[in-house]
VOTI-892897 format. One record per residue: residue in three letters; z, y negated, x negated of N, C-alpha, C in turn. Coordinates in steps of 0.2 Angstrom, whole numbers, plus 5000, padded with zeros to 4 digits. Each point is the difference from the previous one (the first is absolute). Layout:
<rs>
ALAZYXZYXZYX...
</rs>
This chain:
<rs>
UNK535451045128500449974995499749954996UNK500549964999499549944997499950014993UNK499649964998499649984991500849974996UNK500649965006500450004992500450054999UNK500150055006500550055000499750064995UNK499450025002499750024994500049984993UNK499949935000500249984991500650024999UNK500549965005500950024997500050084998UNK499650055005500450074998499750024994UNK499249985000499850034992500249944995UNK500449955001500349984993500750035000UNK500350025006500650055000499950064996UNK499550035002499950074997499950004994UNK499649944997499950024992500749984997UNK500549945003500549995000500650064999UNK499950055003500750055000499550054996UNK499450004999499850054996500249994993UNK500049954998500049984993500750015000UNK500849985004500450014998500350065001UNK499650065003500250084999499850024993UNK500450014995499950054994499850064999UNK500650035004499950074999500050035009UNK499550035001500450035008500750035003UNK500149995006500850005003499850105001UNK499350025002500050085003499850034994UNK500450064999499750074997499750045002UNK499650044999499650055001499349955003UNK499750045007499349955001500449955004UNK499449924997500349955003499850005006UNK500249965006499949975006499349985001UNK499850035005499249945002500249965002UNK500249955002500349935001500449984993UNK499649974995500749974996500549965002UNK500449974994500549975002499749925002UNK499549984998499849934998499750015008UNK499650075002499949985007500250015004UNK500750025000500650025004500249945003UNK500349934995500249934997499849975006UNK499150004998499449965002500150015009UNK500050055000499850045009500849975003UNK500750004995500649985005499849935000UNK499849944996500149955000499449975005UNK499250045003499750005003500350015008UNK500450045000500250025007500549965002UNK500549964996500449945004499749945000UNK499449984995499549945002499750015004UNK499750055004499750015005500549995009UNK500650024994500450005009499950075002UNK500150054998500050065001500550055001UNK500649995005500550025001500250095001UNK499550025002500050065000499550034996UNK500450064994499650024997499350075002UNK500150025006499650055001499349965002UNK500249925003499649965004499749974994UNK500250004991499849974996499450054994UNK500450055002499550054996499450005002UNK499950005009499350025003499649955001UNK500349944996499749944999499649994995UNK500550044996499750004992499750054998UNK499850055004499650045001499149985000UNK500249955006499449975002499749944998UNK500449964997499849934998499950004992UNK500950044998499849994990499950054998UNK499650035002499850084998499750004991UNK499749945002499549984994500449984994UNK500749975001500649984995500350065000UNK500350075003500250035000499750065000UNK499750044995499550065003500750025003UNK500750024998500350075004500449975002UNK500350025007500649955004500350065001UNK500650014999500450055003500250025006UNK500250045005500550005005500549965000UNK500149985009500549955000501150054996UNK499850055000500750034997499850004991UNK499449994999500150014993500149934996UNK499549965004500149925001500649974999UNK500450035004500749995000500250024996UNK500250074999500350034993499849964994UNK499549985000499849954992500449944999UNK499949975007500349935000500950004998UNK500350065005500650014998500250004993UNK499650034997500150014993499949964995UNK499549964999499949944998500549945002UNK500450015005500549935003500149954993UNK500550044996500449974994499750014993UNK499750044998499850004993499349975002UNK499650025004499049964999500249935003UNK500249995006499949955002500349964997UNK500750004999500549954997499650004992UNK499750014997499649994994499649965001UNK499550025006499449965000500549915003UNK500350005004500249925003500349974992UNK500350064997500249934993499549994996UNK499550045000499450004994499549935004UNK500250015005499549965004500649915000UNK500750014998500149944999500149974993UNK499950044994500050014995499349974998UNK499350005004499549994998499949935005UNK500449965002499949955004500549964994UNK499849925004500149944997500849995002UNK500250045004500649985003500750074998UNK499850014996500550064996500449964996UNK499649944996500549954997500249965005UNK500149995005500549955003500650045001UNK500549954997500750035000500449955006UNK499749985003500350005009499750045005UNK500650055002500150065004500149985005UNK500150035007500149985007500450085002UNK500450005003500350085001500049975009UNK500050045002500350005009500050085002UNK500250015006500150065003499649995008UNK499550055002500150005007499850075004UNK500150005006500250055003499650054999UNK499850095001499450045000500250045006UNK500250015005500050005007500050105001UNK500250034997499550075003500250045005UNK500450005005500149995008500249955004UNK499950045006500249955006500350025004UNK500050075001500650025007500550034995UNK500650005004500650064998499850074998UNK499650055003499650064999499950014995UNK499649924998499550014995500750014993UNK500349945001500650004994500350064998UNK500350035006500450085000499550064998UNK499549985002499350074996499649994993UNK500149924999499550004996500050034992UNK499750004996500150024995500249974991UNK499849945005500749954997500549985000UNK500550035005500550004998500450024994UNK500549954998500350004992499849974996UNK499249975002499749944997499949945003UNK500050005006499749925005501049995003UNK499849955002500650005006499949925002UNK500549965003499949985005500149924996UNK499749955001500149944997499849925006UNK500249974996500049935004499349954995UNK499649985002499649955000500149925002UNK500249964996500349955002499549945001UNK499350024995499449955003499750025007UNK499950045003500050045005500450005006UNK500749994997500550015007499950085002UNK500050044998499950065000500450064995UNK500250035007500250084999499350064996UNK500150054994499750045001500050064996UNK499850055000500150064996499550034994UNK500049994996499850044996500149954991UNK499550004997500249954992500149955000UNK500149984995499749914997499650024993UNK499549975000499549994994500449934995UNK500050024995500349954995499549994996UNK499749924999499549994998500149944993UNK500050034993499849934997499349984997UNK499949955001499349995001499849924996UNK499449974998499949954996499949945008UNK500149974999499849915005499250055005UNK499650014995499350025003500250075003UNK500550035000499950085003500050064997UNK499949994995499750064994500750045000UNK500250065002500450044999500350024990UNK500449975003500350014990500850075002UNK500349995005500550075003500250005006UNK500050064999500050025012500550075000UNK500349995006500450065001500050025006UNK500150065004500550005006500650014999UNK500249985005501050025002500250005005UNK500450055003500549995006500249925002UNK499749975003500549955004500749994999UNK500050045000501049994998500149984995UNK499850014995500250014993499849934999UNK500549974996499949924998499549984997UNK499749935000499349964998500350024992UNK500449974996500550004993499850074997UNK500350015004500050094995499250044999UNK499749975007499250044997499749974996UNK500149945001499649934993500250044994UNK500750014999500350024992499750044999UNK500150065005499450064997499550004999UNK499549965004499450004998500049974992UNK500249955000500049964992500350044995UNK500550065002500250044994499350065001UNK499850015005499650064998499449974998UNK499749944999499449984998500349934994UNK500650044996500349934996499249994993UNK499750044999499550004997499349945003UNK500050005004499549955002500649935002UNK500650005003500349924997500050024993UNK500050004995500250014993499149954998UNK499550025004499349974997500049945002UNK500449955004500249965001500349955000UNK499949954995500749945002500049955002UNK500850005002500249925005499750005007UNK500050075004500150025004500149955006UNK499849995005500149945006500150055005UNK500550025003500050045006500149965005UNK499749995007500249965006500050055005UNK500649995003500350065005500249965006UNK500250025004500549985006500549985001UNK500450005004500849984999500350095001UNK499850055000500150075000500250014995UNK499849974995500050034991500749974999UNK500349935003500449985000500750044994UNK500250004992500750024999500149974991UNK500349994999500149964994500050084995UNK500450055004499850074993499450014998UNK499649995007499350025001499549954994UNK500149955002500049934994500150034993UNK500550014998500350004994499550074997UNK500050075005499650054996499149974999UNK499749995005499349954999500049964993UNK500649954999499949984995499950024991UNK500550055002500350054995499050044996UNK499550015007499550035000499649934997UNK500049945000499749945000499649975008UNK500450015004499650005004500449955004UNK499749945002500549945005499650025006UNK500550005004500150025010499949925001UNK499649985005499849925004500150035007UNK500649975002499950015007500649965006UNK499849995006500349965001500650015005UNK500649924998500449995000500450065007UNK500550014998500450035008500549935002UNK500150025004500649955005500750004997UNK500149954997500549974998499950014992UNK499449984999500050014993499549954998UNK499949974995499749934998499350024997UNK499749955001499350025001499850004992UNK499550065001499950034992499349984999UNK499950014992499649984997499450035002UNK499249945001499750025002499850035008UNK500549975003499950065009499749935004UNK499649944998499649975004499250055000UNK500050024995499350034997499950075003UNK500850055005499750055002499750015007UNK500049975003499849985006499350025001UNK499549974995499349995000500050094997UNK500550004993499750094996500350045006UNK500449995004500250065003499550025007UNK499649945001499550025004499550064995UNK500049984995499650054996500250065000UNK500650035002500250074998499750035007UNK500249955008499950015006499350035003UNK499449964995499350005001499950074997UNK500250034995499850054996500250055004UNK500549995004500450075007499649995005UNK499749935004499650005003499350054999UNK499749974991499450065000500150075000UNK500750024999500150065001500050035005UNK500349965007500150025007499449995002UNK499849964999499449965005499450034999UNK499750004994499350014996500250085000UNK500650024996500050094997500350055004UNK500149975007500450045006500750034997UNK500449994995500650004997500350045005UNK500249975006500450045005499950045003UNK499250005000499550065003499850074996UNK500650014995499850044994499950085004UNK500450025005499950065004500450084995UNK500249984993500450044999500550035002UNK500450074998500550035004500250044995UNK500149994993500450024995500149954996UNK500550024995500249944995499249994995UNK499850054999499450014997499549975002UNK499950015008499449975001500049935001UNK500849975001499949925002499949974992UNK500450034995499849994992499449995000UNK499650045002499150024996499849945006UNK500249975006499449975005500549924997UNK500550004998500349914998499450004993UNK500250054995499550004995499349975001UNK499950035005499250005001499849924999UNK500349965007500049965001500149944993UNK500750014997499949964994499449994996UNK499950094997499349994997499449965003UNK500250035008499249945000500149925000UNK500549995002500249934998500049984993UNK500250034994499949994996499150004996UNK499850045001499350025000499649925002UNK500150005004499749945001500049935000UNK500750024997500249924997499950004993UNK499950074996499750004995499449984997UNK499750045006499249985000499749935002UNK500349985004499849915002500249974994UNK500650014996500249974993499450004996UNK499950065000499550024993499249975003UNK499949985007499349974999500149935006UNK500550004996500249905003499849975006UNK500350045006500150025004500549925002UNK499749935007500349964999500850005005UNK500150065002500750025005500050084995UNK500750024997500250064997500050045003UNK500450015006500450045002499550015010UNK499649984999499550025007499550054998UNK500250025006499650085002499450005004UNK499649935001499650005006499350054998UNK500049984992499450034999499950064999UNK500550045001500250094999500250035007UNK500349965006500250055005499650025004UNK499150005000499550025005499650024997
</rs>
């Protein structure tokens, strides 16, 4: 493990230490806290460590010294499952909250695939069914089965709100929702710059954005006159593409290897966090690329 991944995870750890108050467990606490729970997920997708039995006997032998107790790969699990939404989703905001880029009120939203079969078997067996189903990828030119991850995110990457959702279910309606169930963080913002696709595309859709303070940038559909500002999306919308790129490319996104709704949650989390994690840390020590990972994934 390298010297900087080392630094990011002990300034991570005093990081979520400071912002746990009170503890999540009753009775006797866990030998693994929560801050080295955090530290060990965001460790094992910088690394590339796709399979968690292959990740524990790893960090058995190598961060022994960072982690006196490592759990079994089903207790490993069990934690992580559980930590999905209340730990993790605390630490990526506190982690965007203590960065330079919390105040930027230009947002980037996109959607893109999370894949989690590939044969018919697998669809008719799997254990998500009535959560994944079947969707079209239009950057891709591809068919496939399982989520879409809905990302809004700042120009540098820094996750500000994230979902899954059926494929099916419209780009529109999952946006609205995210923004009504997170209307507390748009509210810490104004004058809102949203750049989206032509997906977002609806004048109602428009109109309730605004209603929140929030202007929609995006560009022009066919037969309709060229809107304000859409020479300028071109170069931002690469920017939303690079951040799915580090996702796929760098955090194996596709390679997440879950098989319930739970575990594909806990392993899209993971990844966010560590992307975030290290976009926070290259901020905080002036780091001349944000958003690269070279110096953390060996």
């Amino acid at each position: 493990m390298t010297q900087d991944l080392d630094t990011l995870l002990t300034a991570l750890y005093v990081k979520i230490d400071d912002s746990i108050r009170t503890p999540r467990w009753r009775g006797r606490p866990p030998l693994l806290t929560d801050s080295e729970l955090v530290c060990l997920a965001v460790a094992q997708v910088l690394l590339g460590a796709r399979s968690e039995a292959h990740w524990i006997r790893y960090a058995r032998v190598h961060l022994a010294g960072m982690f006196p107790y490592l759990p079994q790969r089903p207790g490993y699990n069990k934690r992580l499952r559980a930590a999905a939404l209340p730990l993790i989703q605390k630490t990526i905001r506190n982690q965007a909250r203590d960065s330079d880029f919390w105040f930027d009120n230009h947002w980037i939203v996109d959607s893109t695939p999370v894949p989690c079969g590939m044969s018919r078997p697998t669809v008719q067996r799997s254990d998500l069914a009535g959560w994944a189903g079947y969707g079209y990828c239009a950057s891709h030119s591809r068919f496939f089965w399982g989520l879409r991850l809905y990302l809004v995110c700042t120009p540098t990457g820094m996750p500000i709100l994230w979902a899954l959702a059926n494929p099916k279910i419209g780009e529109r309606e999952v946006l609205t929702a995210m923004l009504q169930v997170e209307a507390g963080v748009v509210a810490e913002h104004d004058g809102i710059l949203l750049i989206s696709d032509k997906g977002f595309a609806s004048k109602v859709f428009e109109r309730n954005l605004a209603d929140q303070g929030i202007t929609l940038l995006r560009p022009s559909r066919k037969k309709e006159k060229a809107r304000y500002g859409e020479p300028l999306l071109k170069k931002v919308r690469q920017l939303i593409e690079s951040v799915n790129d580090t996702l796929k490319g760098q955090l194996d996104l596709e390679q997440h290897g879950g098989r319930t709704f739970a575990g594909v949650a806990v392993r899209v989390a993971q990844r966010l966090l560590a992307m975030a994690a290290a976009i926070w840390h290259n901020n905080k020590t002036g780091a001349p690329v944000t958003r690269s990972l070279i110096a953390y994934d060996h």
